[in-house]
C-alpha positions in Angstrom: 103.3 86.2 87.1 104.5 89.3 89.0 101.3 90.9 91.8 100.1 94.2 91.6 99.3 95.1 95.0 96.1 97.9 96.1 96.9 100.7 98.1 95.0 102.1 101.2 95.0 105.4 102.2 95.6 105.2 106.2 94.2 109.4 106.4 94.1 111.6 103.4 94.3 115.4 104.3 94.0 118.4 101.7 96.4 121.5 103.5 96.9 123.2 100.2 96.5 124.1 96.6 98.4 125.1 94.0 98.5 127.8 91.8 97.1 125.7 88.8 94.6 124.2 91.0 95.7 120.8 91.9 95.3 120.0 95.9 98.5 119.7 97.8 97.8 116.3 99.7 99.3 114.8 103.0 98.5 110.7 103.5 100.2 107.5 104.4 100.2 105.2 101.7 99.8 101.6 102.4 99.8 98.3 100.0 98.3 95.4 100.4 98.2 91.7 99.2 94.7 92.2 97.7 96.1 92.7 94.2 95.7 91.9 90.2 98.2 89.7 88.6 100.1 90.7 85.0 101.5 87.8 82.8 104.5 89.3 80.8 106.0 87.9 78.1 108.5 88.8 75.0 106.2 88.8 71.9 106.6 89.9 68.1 104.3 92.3 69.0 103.0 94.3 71.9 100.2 94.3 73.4 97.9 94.2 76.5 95.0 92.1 77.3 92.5 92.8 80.6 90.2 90.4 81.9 88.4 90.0 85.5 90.1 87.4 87.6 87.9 84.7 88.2 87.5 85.5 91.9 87.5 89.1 91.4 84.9 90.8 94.0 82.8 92.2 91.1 82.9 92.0 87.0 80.7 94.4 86.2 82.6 96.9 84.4 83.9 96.0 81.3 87.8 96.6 80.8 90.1 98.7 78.4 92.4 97.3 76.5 95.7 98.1 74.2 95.5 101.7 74.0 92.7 102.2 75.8 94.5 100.7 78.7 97.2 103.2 80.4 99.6 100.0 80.3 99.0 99.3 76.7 99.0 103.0 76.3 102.7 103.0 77.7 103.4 99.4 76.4 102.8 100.6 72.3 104.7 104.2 72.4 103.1 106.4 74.5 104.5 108.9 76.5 107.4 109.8 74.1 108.6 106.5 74.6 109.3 104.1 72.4 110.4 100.4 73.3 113.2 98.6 72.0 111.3 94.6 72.0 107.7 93.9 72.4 105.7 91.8 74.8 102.1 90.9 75.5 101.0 91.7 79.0 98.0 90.0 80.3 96.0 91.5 83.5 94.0 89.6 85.9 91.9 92.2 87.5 91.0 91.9 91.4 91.0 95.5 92.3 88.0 97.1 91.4 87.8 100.6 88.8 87.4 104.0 90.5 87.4 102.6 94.6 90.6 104.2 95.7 92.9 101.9 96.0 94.9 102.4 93.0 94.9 99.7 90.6 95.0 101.0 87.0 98.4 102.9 88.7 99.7 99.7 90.3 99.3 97.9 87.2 101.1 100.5 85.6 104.0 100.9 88.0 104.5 96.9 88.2 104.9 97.2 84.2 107.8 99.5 85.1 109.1 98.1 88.0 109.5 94.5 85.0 111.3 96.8 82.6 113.9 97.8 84.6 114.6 95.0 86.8 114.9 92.9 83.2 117.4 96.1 81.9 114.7 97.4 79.6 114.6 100.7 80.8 117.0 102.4 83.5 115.8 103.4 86.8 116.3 107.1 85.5 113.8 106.1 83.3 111.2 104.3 85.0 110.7 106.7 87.5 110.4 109.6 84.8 107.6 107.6 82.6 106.2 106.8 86.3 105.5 110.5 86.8 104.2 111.2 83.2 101.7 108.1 83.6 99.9 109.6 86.5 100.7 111.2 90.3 100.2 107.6 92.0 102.6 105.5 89.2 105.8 106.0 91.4 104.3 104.8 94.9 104.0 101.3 93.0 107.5 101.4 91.2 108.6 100.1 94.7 105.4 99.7 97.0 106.0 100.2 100.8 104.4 102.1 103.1 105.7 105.7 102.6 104.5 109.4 103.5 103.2 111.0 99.9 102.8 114.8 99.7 102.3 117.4 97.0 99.9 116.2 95.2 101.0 112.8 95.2 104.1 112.4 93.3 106.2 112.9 96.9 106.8 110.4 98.4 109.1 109.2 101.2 109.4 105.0 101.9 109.1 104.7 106.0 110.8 102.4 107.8 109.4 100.1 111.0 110.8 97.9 114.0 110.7 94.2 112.7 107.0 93.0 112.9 105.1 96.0 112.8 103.7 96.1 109.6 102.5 92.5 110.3 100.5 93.3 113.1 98.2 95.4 110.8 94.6 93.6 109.8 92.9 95.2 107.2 88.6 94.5 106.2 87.8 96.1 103.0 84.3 96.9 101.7 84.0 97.2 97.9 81.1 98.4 95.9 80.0 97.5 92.5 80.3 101.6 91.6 83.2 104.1 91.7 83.5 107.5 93.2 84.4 110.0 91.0 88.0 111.9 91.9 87.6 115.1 90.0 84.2 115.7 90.9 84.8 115.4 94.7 88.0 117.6 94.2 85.9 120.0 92.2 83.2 120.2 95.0 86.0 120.7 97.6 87.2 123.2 96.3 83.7 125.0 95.7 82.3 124.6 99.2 85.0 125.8 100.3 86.3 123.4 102.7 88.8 124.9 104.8 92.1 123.0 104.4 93.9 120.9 106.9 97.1 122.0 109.1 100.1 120.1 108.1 100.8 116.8 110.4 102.8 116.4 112.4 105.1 113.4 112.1 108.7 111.6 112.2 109.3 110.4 109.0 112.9 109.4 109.6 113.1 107.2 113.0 111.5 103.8 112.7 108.2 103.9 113.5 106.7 101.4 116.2 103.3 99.8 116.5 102.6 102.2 119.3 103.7 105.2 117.3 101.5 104.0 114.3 98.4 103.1 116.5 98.9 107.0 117.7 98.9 108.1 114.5 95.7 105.9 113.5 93.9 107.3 116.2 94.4 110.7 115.4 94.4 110.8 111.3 91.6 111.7 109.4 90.1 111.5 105.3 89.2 115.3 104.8 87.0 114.1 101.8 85.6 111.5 103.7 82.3 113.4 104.2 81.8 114.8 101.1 82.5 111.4 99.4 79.7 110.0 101.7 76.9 112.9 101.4 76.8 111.5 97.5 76.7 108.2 98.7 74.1 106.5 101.4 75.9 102.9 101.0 79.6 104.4 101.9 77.4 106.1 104.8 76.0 103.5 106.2 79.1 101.0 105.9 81.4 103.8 107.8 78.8 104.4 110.5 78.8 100.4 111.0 82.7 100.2 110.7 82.9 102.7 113.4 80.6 100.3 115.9 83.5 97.5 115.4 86.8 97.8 117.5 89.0 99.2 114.9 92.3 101.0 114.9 91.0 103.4 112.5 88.0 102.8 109.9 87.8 105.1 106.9 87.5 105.7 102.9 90.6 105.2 100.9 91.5 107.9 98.7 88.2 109.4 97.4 86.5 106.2 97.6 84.2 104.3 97.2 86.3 101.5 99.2 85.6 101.9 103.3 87.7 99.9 105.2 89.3 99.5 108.6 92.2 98.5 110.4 92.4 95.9 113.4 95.0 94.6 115.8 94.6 90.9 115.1 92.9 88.5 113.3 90.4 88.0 115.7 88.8 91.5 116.2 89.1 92.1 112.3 86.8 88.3 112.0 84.3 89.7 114.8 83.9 92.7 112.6 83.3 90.8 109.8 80.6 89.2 111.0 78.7 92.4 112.0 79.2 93.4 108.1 76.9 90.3 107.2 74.0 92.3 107.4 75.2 94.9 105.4 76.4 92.7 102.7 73.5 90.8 102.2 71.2 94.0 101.9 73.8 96.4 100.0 75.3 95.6 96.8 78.8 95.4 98.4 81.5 92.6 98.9 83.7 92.5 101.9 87.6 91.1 101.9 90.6 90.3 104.5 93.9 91.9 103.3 97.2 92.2 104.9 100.2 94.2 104.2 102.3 93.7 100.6 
């Protein structure tokens, strides 16, 4: 059984677009032991099953599978690929569809990540399927927290003092509903919305808790707003997020999962508590995570 971890988005800022129109994209990328589980085995013929997990947050969206699925898609010959054995992969989903935190990619990139560390495919080629799969597929072919650019294929794997990433407590609030990533993209880029300068960072020193607290503090979700003017649930979590005594409290990618970021166990239970309320009387789910 091999875990497919979720990935927050700690800031997510637009300074950019390309001349085809994708958004040129600036965000620390950060995974986390809230994850599905795949089951891989050699079979005499592929294929790839999807269920809930049994303590998944919410069901309520029914799953693709074989083809339908972007593993099975890759698994029976997609992508101008064509595999030498077969195996049946089963998923155990946790991480809910269309929140932002990157599960159909993670279970994609921890298909990959079994084919070549079993000598199926080579590294060469993993990463090259990763990128056809989708922009996100290479962040999970070796998930640690890393500085992704362009528009999201980029990425560079950052390095911390011993401890660091441990001292990171995440609260997640999930919703029963996805956000949709091309239709807040596409209203971006219609309002307007002026982009974002480029940050400002070290990417190549070890970073510190200090130096990632600063850059908590000061990052930001440029689609944050938009994402929450469709949405009076992901408005009202983020306003009470913001009451608790977080590091930084946000949306992940273009939602719908709000979350926030605490110093210790303690401040990140206290929050929790002032969440009740707003679990009992929205149709959303809170969970504790820590880094992958």
């Amino acid at each position: 059984m091999l875990l497919a971890p979720a990935k927050l988005n700690l800031g997510l800022r637009i300074v950019g677009r390309r001349q085809d129109g994708y958004h040129l994209l600036e965000s620390l990328f950060w995974p986390i032991n809230f994850a599905d589980e795949l089951t891989i085995e050699p079979s005499s013929q592929s294929s790839v099953s999807c269920i809930w997990a049994e303590d998944a947050p919410f069901k309520n969206i029914s799953l693709n599978q074989n083809q339908e699925n972007l593993a099975g898609k890759l698994l029976l010959g997609g992508f101008h690929w064509n595999p030498s054995r077969s195996f049946s992969v089963e998923i155990k989903k946790r991480i809910p569809i269309g929140g932002g935190l990157g599960g159909v990619s993670s279970n994609v990139g921890t298909l990959l990540r079994y084919l070549y560390e079993t000598n199926e495919i080579t590294k060469e080629q993993s990463e090259l399927l990763a990128r056809q799969c989708g922009a996100d597929v290479s962040f999970f072919l070796n998930p640690t927290p890393s500085w992704v650019t362009g528009i999201g294929e980029t990425r560079q794997p950052l390095s911390f003092l011993p401890g660091t990433r441990e001292k990171l407590f995440f609260l997640l609030v999930l919703f029963p509903f996805g956000s949709s990533t091309p239709f807040l993209f596409e209203k971006f880029r219609e309002n307007n919305n002026p982009f974002s300068p480029p940050t400002q960072i070290d990417i190549q020193s070890p970073w510190t808790f200090a130096s990632l607290s600063r850059y908590l503090e000061s990052t930001k979700n440029d689609l944050e707003s938009l994402a929450a003017s469709f949405s009076p649930e992901i408005t009202r979590v983020l306003e009470s997020l913001r009451l608790t005594n977080s590091l930084y409290s946000g949306l992940s990618g273009t939602g719908s999962t709000c979350f926030a970021v605490y110093p210790s166990q303690e401040k990140r239970e206290e929050a929790a508590k002032v969440l009740q309320k707003f679990c009992r009387d929205l149709p959303c789910r809170s969970v504790f995570a820590e880094s992958y």
